[in-house]
GUDREN-331831 format. One record per residue (C-alpha): x, y, z negated; residue in three letters. Coordinates in steps of 0.1 Angstrom, whole numbers, plus 5000, padded with zeros to 4 digits. Each point is the difference from the previous one (the first is absolute). Layout:
BEGIN
XYZALA;...
//
This chain:
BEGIN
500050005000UNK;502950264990UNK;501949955041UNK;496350145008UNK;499650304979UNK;503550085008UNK;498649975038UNK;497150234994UNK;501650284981UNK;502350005027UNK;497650055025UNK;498550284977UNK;503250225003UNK;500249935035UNK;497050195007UNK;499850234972UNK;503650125015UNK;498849985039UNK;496750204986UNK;502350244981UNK;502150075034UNK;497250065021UNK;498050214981UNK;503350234984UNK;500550035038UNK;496350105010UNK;500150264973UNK;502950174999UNK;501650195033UNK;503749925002UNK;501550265027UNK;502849895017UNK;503750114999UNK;503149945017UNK;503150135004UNK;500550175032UNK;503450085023UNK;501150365002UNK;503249955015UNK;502849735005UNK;500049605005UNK;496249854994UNK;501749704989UNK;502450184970UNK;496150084985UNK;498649675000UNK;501649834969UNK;498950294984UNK;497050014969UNK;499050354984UNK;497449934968UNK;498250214984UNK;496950124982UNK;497250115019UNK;497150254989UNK;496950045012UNK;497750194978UNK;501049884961UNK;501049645015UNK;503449905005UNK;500949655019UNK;503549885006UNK;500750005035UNK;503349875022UNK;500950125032UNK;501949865029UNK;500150065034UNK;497849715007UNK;496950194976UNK;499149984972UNK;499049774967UNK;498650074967UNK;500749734974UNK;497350054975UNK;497449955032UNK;501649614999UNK;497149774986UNK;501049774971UNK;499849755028UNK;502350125023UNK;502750114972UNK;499549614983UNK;500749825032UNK;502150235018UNK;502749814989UNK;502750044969UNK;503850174999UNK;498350335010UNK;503550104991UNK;501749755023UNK;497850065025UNK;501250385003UNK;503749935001UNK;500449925044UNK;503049794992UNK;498049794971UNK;496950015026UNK;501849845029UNK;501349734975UNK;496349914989UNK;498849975038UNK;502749795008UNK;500649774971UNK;496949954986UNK;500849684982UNK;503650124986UNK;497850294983UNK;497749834980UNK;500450114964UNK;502450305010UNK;499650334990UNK;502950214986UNK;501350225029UNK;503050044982UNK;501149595005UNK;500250005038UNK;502449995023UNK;500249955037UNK;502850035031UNK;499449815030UNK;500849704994UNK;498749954955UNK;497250114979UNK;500549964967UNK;497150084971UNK;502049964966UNK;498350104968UNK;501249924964UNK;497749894963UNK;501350134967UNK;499149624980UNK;500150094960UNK;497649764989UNK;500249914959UNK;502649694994UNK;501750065034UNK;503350145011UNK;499350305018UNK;501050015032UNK;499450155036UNK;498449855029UNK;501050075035UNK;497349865025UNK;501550075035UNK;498249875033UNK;501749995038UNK;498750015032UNK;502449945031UNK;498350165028UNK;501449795027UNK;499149684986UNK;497150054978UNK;501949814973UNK;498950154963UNK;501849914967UNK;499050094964UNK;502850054975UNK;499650034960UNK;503050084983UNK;499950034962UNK;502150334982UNK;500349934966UNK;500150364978UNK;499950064963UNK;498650355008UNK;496750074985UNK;498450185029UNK;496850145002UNK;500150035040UNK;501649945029UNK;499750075039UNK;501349975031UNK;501550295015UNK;501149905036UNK;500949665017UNK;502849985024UNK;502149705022UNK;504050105004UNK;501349715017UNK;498549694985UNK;499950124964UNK;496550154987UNK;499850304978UNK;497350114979UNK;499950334985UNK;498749994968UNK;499150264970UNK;499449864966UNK;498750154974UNK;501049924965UNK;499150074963UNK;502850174982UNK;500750214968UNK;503650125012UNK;498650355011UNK;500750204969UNK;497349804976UNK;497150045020UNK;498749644999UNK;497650045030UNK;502250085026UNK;500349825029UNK;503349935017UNK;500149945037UNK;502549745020UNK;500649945035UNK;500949675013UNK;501249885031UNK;499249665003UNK;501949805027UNK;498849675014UNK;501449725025UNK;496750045026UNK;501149605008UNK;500149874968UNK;498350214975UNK;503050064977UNK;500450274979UNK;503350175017UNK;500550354974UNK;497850134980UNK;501750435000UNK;498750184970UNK;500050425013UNK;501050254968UNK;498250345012UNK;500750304977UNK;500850024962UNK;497149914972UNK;502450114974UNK;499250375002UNK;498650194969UNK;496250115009UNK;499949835034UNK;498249755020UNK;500649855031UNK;497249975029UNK;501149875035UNK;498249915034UNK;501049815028UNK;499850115037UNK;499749705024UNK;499949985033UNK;497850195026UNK;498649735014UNK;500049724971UNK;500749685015UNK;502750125022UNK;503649914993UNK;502450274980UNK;503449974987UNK;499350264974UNK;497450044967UNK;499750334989UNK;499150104960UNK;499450354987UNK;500750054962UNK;498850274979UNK;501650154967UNK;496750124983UNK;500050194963UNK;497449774977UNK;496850105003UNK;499350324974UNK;496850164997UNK;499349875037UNK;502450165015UNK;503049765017UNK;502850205019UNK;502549815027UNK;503250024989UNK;501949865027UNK;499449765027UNK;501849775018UNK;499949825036UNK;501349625003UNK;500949795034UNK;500149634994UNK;501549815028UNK;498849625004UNK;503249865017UNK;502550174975UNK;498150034967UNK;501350344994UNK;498150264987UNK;500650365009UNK;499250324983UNK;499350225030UNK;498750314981UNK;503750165006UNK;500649885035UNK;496650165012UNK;500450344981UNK;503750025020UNK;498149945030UNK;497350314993UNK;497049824986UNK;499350134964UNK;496849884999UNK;498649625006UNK;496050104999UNK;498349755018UNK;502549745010UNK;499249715030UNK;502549705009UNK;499749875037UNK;502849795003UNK;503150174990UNK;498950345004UNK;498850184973UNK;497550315004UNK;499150254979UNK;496950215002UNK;499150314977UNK;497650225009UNK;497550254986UNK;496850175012UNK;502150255019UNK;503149835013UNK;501249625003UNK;503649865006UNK;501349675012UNK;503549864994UNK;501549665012UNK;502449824980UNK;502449735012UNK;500749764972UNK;503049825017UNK;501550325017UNK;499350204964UNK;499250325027UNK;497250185014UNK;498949885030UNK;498950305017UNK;499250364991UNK;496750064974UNK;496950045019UNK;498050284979UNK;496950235012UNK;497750224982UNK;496449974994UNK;500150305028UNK;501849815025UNK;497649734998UNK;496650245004UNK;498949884967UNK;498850164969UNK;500749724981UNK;502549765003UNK;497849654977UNK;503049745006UNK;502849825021UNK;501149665005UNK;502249825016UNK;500049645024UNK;502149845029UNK;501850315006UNK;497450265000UNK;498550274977UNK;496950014994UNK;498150344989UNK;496750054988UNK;498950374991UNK;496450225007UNK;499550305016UNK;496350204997UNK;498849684981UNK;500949775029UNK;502549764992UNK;503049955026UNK;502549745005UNK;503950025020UNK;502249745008UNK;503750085004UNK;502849835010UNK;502549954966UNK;502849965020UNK;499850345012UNK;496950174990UNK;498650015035UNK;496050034997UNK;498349695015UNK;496150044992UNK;497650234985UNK;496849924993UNK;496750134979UNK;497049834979UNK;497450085026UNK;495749954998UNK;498649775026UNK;497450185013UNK;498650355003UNK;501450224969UNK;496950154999UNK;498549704990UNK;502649914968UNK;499050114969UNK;503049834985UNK;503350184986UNK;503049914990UNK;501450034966UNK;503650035004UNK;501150134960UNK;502149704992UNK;498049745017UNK;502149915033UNK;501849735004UNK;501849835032UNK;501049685005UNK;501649825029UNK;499249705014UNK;503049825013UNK;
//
């Protein structure tokens, strides 16, 4: 009796969610948007998404723009959002995408972006499991599957760190293959009451992990010591910055620690803050906060890896400025690209970004947001475009609201 009940309230969301669609559909008018060329390439536009909120009258509805139109998420039934499928965040990654179309089988019960790794001949997906269970020896699990491309061959390794750390987490960072030998990236987090006394402090480790891909065997296991913990009044907070595209292969990982003053009547200042290169196929990790400062960059802002090029973005609502960073050269590659808000035609410059060699601009001018492509090499514009109405402007009663609400993202 229970399979059939199970049956029937399935068959009651179903419809409920169909009727929900149709009807939130009927009802409300959802004008449509897109984002149209100005000048340049079409094709430089096209990987292009500009969100934002949407008012018409005292409603507001999330929309997302592309070139192709148009789509508003909360206009999704509960039926199309429960079956459209899971990994949303997989599914937005191009790299991750092409991997699930492919491979369907290899993916099952995947999904940390952060584990993959692909060239043309491998794809490797290798995760790791903190296991602290009472009356057991803690320890570290590395569960690392392969995929030869050419063959069609997969093999599953789990190899077995053992750690008397007490850790409270761990996670992968980045995954890569340097000759035969995989490496994965790892940070650990770990209880510790060496920071000055203060019990509840975490400390954080990074591990490279390096493993035989043909046997399995734990190769190295490269413990990374990033800034000092000994310091009166200060704590320690780091990032990593990955990869552009995050199953593609890198020789480099690259971690940003801050020097931060305790936290006293909620206020926290930076003290100091420090850039690291780790290279796979040496093991060396390199300061490079000196090295960049000789070569004119005093200021990291928002910092991108593709490859072995590093580039950094700042920018503010009336100027941004892009620098590119050789880690193996320790030079500039070529001169800053830098233009004002003016230069652009914008009143407002919202953010920047950076993918596969090109900037990526989005700012507004008399409410309409605008987009530019450029080339980072050499700043050369490629594309402009605008968030346009389909339709006759006459008819839209819909505005945007552009205080703080803009965002872009890029496709591919």
């Amino acid at each position: 009796m229970r399979r059939y009940w199970i049956s029937i309230v399935l068959s009651a969301f179903i419809i409920v969610g169909l009727g929900t669609y149709y009807v939130y559909g009927a009802v409300v008018d959802f004008p449509g948007y897109k984002i149209s060329k100005v000048s340049g390439d079409v094709n430089e536009g096209s990987k292009i998404s500009v969100q934002g909120n949407f008012a018409n009258g005292g409603r507001y509805q999330l929309l997302i723009a592309t070139a192709e139109g148009s789509d508003y998420p909360n206009r999704r039934s509960a039926y199309s959002q429960f079956f459209s499928g899971t990994r949303p965040w997989m599914n937005d990654q191009a790299d991750i995408r092409q991997i699930l179309n492919d491979h369907r089988s290899f993916m099952r019960s995947k999904g940390n972006i952060n584990s993959f790794y692909k060239d043309d001949e491998w794809i490797i997906y290798a995760d790791a499991v903190f296991n602290n269970a009472f009356g057991v020896k803690s320890e570290i699990v590395l569960s690392i599957d392969t995929l030869n491309q050419t063959s069609g061959v997969v093999k599953h390794y789990e190899t077995i760190v053992e750690d008397p750390m007490d850790y409270s987490q761990i996670f992968v960072e980045d995954v890569q293959l340097i000759g035969e030998q995989i490496h994965m990236f790892i940070g650990q987090h770990s209880k510790t009451n060496q920071n000055k006394g203060n019990s509840n402090s975490s400390k954080v480790e990074y591990h490279d992990y390096v493993v035989d891909m043909n046997s399995g065997a734990l190769m190295n296991n490269i413990s990374l010591a990033l800034g000092d913990n000994t310091k009166d009044n200060v704590e320690l907070f780091d990032r990593s910055i990955m990869n552009t595209i995050y199953s593609a292969p890198s020789d480099h990982a690259i971690l940003i620690v801050y020097d931060e003053q305790k936290r006293v009547n909620d206020y926290m200042g930076i003290i100091d803050e420090h850039l690291y290169s780790y290279a796979y196929k040496t093991g060396v990790l390199t300061d490079l906060s000196d090295t960049m400062l000789k070569a004119g960059i005093d200021d990291i802002g928002d910092i991108r890896l593709d490859g072995h090029i590093l580039t950094i973005l700042n920018y503010e609502e009336d100027f941004i400025k892009l620098s590119r960073y050789n880690i193996d050269t320790e030079k500039v590659t070529n001169e800053d690209i830098s233009l004002s808000a003016q230069q652009l035609g914008a009143e407002k410059i919202i953010m920047g970004t950076t993918k596969n060699n090109k900037l990526y601009i989005l700012f507004y001018k008399n409410d309409i947001p605008k987009v530019a492509v450029l080339d980072a090499t050499n700043g050369a514009i490629l594309y402009t475009g605008e968030v346009v109405y389909e339709g006759e402007a006459s008819e839209s009663k819909w505005t945007m609201n552009t205080e703080g609400r803009l965002y872009m993202q890029i496709a591919d």
